[in-house]
C-alpha positions in Angstrom: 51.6 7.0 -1.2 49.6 8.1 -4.3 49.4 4.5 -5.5 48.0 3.1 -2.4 45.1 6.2 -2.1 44.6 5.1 -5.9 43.9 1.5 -5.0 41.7 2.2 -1.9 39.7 4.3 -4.3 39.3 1.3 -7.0 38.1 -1.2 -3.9 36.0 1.8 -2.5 33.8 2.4 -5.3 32.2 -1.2 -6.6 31.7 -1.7 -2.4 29.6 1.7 -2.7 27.7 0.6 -5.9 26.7 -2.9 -4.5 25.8 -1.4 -1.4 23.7 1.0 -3.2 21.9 -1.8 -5.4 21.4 -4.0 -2.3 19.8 -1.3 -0.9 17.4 -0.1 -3.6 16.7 -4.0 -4.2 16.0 -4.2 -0.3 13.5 -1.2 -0.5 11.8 -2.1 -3.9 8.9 -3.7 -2.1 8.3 -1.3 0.0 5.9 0.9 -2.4 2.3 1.0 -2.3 0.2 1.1 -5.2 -2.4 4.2 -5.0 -6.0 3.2 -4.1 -7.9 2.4 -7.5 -11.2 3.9 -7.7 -14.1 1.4 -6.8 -17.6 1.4 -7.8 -20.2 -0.1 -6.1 -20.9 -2.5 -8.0 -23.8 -5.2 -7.0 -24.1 -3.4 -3.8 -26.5 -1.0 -4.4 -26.8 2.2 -2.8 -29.5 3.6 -0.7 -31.5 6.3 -1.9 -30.1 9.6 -0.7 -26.5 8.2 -0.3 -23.5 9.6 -1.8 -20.9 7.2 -2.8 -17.5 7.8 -1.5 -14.6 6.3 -3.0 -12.5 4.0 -0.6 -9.4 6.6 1.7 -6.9 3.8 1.5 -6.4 -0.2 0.5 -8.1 -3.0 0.9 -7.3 -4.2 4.5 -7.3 -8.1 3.3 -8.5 -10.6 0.8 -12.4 -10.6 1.1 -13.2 -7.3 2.0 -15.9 -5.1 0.3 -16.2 -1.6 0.1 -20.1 -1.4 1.5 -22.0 1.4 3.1 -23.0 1.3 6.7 -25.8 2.9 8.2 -24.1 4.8 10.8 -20.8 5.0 10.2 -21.0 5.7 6.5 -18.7 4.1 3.4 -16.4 1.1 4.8 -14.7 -2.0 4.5 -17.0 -5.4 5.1 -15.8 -8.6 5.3 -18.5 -11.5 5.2 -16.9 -13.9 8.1 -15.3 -10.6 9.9 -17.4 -7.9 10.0 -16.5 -4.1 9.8 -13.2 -3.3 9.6 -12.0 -0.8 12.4 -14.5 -2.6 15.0 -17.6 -1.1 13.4 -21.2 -3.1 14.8 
């Protein structure tokens, strides 16, 4: 009896590592990489305006982080718009 608990133990434990790899190589792509600080660059900002660094990613390629008149600091897109519906 001994025996047979000893070689369910040896099968047990590479099934437990590989399904421990398979799932940290599953959820590797799953991390998002903190917002880097962006500065205005050619967009210049109007007089009186604080600058306000972006709350979270770029939503797509072509976006700009751009002020808006009444909504404040956002994401632009040139074909798009606003992002978040903003007119």
């Amino acid at each position: 009896m001994s025996s047979l608990r000893l070689t369910v133990r040896r099968a047990v434990r590479p099934l437990a590592l590989a399904l421990a790899a398979g799932s940290l190589a599953a959820l590797a792509g799953c991390v998002v990489a903190p917002v880097a600080p962006v500065a205005p660059g050619p967009y210049v900002v109007p007089p009186g305006v604080a600058y306000v660094a972006p709350a979270y990613p770029m939503p797509s390629v072509g976006f700009v982080w751009q002020y808006h008149p009444r909504y404040g600091w956002g994401w632009h897109h040139p074909v798009y718009g606003w992002h978040r519906g903003w007119r």
